[in-house]
C-alpha positions as CSV (number, residue, x, y, z in Angstrom):
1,X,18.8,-18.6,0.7
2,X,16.3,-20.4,-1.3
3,X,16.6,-20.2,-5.4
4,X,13.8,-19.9,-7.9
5,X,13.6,-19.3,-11.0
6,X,16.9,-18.1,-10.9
7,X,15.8,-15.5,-8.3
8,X,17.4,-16.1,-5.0
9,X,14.7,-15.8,-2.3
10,X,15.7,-14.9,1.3
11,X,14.6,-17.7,3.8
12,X,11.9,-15.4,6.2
13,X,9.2,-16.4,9.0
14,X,6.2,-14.4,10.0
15,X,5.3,-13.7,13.4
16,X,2.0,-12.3,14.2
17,X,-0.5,-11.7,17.2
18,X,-4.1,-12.0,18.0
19,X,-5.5,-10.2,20.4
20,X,-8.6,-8.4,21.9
21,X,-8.9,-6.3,18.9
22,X,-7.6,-8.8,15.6
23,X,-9.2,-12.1,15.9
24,X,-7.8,-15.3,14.4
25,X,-9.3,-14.9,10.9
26,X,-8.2,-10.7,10.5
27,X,-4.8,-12.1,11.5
28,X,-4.7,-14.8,9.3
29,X,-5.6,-12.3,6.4
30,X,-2.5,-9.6,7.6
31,X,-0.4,-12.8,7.5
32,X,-1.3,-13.7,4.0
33,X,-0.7,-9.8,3.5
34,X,2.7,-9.7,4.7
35,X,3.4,-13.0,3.1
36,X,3.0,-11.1,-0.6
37,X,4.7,-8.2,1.1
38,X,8.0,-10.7,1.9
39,X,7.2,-12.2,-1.6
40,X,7.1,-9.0,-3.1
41,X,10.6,-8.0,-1.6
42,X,12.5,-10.8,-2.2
43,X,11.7,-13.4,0.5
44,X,10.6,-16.8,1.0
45,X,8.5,-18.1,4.0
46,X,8.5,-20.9,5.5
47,X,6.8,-20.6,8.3
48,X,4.1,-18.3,10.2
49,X,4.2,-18.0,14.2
50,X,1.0,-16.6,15.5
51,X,0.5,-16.1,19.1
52,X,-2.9,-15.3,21.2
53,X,-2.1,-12.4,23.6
54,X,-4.1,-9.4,25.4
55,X,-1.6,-7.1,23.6
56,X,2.0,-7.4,22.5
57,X,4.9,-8.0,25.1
58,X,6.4,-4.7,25.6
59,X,10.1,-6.3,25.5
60,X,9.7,-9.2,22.8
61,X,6.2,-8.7,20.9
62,X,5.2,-12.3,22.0
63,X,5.5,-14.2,24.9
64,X,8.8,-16.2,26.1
65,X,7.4,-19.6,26.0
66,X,6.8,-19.1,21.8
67,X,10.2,-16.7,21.6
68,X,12.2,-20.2,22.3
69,X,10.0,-22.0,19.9
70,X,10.4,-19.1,17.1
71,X,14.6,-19.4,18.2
72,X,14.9,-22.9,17.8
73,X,12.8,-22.9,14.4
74,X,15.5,-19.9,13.5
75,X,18.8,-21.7,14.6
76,X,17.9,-24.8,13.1
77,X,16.8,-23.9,9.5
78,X,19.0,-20.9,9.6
79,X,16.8,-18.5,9.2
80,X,17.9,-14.9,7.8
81,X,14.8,-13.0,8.6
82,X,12.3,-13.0,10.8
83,X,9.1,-10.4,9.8
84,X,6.6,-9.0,12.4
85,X,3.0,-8.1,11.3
86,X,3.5,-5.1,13.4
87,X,5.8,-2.2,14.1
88,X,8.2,-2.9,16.7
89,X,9.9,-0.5,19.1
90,X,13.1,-0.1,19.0
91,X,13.6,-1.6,22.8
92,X,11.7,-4.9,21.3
93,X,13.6,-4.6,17.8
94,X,16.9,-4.8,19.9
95,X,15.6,-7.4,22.3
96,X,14.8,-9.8,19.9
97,X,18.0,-9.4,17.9
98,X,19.5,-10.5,20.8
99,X,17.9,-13.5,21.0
100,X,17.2,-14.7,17.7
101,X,20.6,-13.6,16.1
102,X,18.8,-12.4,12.7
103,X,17.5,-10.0,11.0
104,X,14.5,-8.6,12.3
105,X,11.9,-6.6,10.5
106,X,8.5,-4.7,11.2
107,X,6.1,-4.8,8.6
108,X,6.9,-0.8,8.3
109,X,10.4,-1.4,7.4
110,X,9.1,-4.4,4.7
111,X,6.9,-1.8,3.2
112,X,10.1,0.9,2.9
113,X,12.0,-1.5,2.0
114,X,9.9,-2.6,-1.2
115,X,9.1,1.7,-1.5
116,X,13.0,1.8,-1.8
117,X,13.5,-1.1,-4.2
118,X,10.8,0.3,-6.6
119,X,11.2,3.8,-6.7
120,X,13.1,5.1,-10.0
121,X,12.8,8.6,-10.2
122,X,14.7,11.0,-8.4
123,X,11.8,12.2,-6.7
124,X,10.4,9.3,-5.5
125,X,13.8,7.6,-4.3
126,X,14.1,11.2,-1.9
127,X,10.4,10.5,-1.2
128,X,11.5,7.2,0.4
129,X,15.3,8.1,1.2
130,X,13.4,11.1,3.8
131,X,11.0,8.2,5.3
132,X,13.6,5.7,5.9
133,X,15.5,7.8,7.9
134,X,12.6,8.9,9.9
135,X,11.9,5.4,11.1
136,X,16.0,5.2,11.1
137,X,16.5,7.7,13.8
138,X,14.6,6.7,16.9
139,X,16.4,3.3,15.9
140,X,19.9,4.5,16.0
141,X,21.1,2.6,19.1
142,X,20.7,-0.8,17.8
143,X,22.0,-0.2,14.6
144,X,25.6,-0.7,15.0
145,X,27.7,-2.6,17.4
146,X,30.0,0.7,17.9
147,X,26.9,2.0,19.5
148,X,26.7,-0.4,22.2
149,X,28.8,1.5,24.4
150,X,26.0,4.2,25.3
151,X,24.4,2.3,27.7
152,X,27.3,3.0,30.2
153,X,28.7,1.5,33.2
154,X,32.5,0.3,34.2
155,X,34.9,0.4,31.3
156,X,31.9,2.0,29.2
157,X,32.1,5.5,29.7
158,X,33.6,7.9,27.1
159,X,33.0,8.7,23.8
160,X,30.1,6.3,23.8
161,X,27.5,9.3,23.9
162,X,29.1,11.7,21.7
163,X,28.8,9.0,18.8
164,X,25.6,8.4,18.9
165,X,24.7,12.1,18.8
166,X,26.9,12.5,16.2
167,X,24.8,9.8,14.3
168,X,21.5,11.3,15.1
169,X,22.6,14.6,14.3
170,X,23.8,13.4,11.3
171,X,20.7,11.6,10.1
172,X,18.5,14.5,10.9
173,X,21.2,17.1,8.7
174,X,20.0,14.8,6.4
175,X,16.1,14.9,6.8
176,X,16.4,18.6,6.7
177,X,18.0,18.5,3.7
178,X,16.2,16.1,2.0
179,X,12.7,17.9,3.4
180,X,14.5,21.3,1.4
181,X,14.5,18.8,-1.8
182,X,11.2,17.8,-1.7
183,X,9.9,21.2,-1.1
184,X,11.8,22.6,-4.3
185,X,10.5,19.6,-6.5
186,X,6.6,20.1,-5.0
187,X,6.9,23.8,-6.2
188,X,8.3,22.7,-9.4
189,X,5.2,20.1,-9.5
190,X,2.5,22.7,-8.7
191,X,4.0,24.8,-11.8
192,X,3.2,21.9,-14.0
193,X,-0.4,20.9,-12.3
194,X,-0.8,24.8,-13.3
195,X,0.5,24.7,-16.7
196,X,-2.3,21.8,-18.2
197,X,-4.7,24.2,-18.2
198,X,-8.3,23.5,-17.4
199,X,-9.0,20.1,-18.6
200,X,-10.8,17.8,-16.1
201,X,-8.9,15.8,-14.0
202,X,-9.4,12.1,-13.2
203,X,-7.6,10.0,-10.7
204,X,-7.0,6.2,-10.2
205,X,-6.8,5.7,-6.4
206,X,-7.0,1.9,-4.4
207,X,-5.4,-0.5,-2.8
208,X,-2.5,-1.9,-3.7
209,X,-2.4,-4.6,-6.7
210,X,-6.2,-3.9,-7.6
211,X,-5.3,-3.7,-11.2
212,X,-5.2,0.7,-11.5
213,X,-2.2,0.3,-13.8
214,X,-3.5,-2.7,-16.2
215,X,-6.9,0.2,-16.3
216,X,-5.0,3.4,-17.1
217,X,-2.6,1.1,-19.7
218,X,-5.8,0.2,-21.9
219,X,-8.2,3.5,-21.4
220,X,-4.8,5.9,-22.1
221,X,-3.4,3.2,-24.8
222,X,0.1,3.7,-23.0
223,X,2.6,1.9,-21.2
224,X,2.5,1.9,-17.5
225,X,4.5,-0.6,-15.6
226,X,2.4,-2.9,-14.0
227,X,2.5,-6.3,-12.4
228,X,1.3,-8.8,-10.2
229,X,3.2,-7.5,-7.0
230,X,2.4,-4.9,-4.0
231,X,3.7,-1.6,-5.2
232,X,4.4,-2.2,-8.6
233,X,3.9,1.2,-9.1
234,X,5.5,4.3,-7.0
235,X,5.8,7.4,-9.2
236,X,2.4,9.1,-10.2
237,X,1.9,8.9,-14.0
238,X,-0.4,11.3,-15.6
239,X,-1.8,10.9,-19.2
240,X,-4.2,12.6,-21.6
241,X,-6.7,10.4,-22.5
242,X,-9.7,11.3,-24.9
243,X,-13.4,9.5,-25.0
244,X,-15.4,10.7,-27.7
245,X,-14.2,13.7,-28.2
246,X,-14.0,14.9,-25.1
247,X,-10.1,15.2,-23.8
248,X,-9.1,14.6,-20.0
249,X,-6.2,13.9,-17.8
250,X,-5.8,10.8,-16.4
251,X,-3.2,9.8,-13.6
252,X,-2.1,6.7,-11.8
253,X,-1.4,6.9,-8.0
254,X,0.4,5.0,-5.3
255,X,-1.5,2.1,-4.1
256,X,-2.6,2.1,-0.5
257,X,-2.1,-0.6,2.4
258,X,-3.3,-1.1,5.6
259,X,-0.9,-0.2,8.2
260,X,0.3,1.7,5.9
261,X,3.4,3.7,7.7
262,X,3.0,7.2,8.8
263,X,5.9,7.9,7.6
264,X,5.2,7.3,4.1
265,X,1.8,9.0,4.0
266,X,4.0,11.6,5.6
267,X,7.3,11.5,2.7
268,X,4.0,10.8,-0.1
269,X,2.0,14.1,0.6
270,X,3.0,15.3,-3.1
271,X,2.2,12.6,-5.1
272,X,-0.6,12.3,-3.4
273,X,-1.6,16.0,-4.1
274,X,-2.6,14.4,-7.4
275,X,-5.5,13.0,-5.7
276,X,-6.5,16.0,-3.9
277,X,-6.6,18.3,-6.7
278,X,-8.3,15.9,-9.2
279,X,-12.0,16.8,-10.2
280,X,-13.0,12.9,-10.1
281,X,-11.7,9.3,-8.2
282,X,-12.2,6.2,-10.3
283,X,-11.8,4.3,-6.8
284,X,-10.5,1.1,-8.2
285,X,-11.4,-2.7,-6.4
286,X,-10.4,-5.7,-6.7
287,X,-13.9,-7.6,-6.2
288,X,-12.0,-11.2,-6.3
289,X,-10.3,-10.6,-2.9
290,X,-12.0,-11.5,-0.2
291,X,-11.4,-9.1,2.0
292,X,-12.3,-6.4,-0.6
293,X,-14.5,-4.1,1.4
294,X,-11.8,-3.9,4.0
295,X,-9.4,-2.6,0.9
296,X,-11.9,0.0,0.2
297,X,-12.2,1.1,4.0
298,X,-9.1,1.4,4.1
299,X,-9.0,3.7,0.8
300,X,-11.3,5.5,2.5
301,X,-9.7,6.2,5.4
302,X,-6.6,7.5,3.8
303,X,-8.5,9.7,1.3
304,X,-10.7,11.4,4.7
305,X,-6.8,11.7,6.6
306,X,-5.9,13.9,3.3
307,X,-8.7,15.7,3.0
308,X,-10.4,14.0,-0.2
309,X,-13.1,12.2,0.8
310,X,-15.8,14.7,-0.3
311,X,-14.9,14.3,-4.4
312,X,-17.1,12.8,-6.6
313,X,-15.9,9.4,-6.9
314,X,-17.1,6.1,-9.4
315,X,-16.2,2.5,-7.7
316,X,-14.8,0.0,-10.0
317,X,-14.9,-3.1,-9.4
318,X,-12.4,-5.0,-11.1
319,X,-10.9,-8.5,-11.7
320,X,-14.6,-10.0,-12.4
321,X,-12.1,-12.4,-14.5
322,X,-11.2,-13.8,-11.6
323,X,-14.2,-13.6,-9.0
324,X,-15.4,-16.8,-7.6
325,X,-17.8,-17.4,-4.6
326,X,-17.4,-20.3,-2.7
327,X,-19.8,-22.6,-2.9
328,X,-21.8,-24.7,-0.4
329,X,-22.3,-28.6,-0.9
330,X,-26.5,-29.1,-1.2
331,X,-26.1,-31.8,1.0
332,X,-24.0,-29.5,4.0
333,X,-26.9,-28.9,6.0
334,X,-24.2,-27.2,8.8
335,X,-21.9,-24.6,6.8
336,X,-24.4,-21.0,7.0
337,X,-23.9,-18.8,4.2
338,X,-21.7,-16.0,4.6
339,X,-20.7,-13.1,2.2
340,X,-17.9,-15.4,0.8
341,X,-21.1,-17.3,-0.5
342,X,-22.3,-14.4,-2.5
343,X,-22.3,-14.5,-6.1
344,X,-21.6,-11.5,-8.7
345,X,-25.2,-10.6,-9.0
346,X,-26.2,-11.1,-5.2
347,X,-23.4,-8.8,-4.4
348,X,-24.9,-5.7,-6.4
349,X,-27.9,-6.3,-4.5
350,X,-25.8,-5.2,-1.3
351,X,-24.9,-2.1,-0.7
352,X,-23.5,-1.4,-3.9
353,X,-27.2,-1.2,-5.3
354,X,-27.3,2.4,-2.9
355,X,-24.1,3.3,-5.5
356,X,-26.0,2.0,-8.7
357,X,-24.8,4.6,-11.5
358,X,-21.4,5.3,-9.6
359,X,-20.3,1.8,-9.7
360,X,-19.4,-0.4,-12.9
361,X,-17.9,-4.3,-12.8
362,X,-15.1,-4.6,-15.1
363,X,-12.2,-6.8,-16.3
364,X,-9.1,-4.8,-17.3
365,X,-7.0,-7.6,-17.9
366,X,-9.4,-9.5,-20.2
367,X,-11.2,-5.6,-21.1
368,X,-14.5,-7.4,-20.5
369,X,-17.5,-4.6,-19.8
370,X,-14.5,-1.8,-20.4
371,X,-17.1,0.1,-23.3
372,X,-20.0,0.6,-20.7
373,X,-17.3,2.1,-18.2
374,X,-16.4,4.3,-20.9
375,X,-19.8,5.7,-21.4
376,X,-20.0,5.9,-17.7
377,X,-16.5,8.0,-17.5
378,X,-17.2,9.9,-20.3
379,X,-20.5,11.1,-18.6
380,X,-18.7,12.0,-14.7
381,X,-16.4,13.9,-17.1
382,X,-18.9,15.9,-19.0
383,X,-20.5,16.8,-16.4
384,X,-17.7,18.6,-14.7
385,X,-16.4,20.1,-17.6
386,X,-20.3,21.6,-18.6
387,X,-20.6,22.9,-15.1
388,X,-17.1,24.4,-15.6
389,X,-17.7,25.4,-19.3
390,X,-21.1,25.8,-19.8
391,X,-20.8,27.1,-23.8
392,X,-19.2,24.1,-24.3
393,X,-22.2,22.2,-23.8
394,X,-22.9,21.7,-27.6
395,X,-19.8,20.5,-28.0
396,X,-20.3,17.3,-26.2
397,X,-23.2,14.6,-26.8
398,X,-24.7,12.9,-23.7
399,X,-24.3,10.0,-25.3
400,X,-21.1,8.3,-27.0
401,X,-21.4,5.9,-29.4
């Protein structure tokens, strides 16, 4: 293990594919993704194996030829943990434990495995407790060596089977009961989405690490953990804010990932009903990554898969802080410019001039442009609650100073 900072950092490799349908540069970018997903978790990598295949080897992932490569890389800077950019079976999960003689993990299990490490409240700890055991169970055989002796044959047969069922029925006990949990809690959640009466709601919603928490922290002048890590934030925080005069409620969501496991859009249907009930998105980007209008498909997709997509929603666009296009040399006469070229202003002459009015450029960290997205807030807000309330109409200017 590798020490920094005082932190000890687990010694990892990434392995990842490109095939027919993820060229070299999306691969290259779900590398760099699982690489602050290791980070995030508490590993260090040192190296990245990418192989080009049709489509994954249905008994190791990649091909034998890079296998002995990745094993001797393994065995001779003793390795602990070896991370695949996508989720393994558990035929290929046992295969290459055999052969590597580490730990292996699926970029599924990373993203439970940071879910688990972050969640604090009871709720969302059961949240993740109920989706790591449903990746768990069709993954029981490998798990222990006592279970090795279900695969049969001379001087194998016995109890072998039984204790394997005995596992599985035991992890599923558990899912049941831990479904019953969840079940009590959401109706004890929908009591309290009832009880805050009719003011408007908003909700953040993004990718992961987009800077939602640093936002609701200075609009709601309260103290939301946030930090410069995937996940930072798991349980759904809900605050009323006021602008003007007018008072709404305000809540922080999960972020999204792509890839992200069924199983947790599955466990995170609650929290997420947040989103679903909220009267506005503030759909929240980080316009310094590069890869930021796959984030915001990706958003997008989720929202549509629970059934959100048709809310009024504002994109903004934050981190302009940090934004920098890369520039081409006036003497390169062969680079051609590309989106990664674009500047600020060229940018809003994209697309995102179709969404002028519902989209703002902002800088939570450094609260650059965070009065005009105010204004713009405050406006979305009113105009729910006038349509709602209409004899409250003289209550609330169209304009905030």
């Amino acid at each position: 293990m590798l020490e920094k900072e005082d932190i000890v950092y687990e010694k990892t490799i990434l392995i990842g594919l490109i095939t027919q349908q993820q060229d070299e540069e999306k691969a290259t970018e779900y590398l760099d993704e699982l690489e602050f997903l290791a980070y995030t978790a508490g590993g260090e990598v040192l190296k990245r194996f990418v192989q080009k295949m049709e489509m994954p080897n249905p008994k190791t992932f990649i091909g034998s030829g890079k296998m002995d490569e990745v094993e001797e890389y393994v065995r001779e800077n003793d390795i602990g943990t070896a991370i695949f950019d996508d989720e393994l079976s558990p035929a290929q999960q046992k295969n290459i434990e055999r052969i590597l003689k580490c730990k292996i993990i699926d970029r599924t299990n990373l993203i439970l495995d940071i879910f688990a490490q972050r969640a604090k409240t009871s709720y969302a700890r059961t949240q993740v407790e109920l989706a790591q055991y449903e990746y768990l169970l069709p993954r029981l055989a490998g798990m222990w060596t006592h279970l090795e002796r279900q695969r049969g044959g001379i001087g194998m047969r016995g109890p072998g089977e039984t204790e394997i069922e005995t596992d599985r029925r035991i992890v599923r006990d558990r899912i049941s009961l831990l479904k019953k949990k969840l079940a009590k809690i959401d109706r004890q959640m929908e009591v309290q989405r009832g009880n805050r009466g009719a003011l408007v709601r908003v909700a953040l919603v993004g990718y992961t690490n987009v800077g939602k928490s640093t936002l609701m922290n200075v609009i709601s002048k309260s103290e939301v953990f946030a930090e410069n890590k995937l996940f930072a934030t798991l349980d759904t925080t809900v605050r009323k804010v006021v602008i003007g005069n007018l008072p709404f409620l305000l809540s922080d969501t999960v972020g999204f990932i792509r890839k992200l496991p069924t199983q947790l859009v599955e466990s995170f249907k609650s929290t997420l009903d947040e989103v679903r009930e909220a009267d506005l998105l503030l759909h929240v980007v980080d316009i310094s990554h590069p890869s930021f209008e796959d984030h915001i498909d990706s958003v997008n997709q989720i929202l549509d898969e629970i059934g959100s997509s048709d809310k009024p929603v504002l994109m903004v666009f934050n981190k302009i802080d940090a934004f920098e296009p890369e520039i081409i040399e006036s003497d390169d006469l062969v680079t051609e410019k590309t989106t990664a070229h674009y500047t600020l202003e060229e940018w809003k002459r994209t697309w995102m001039s179709r969404v002028s009015g519902d989209a703002i450029f902002i800088s939570a960290l450094n609260k650059e442009n965070l009065e005009e997205f105010r204004k713009v807030v405050y406006q979305k807000v009113r105009e729910i609650h006038i349509t709602r309330f209409p004899y409250n109409n003289f209550l609330y200017p169209e304009i905030i100073e």
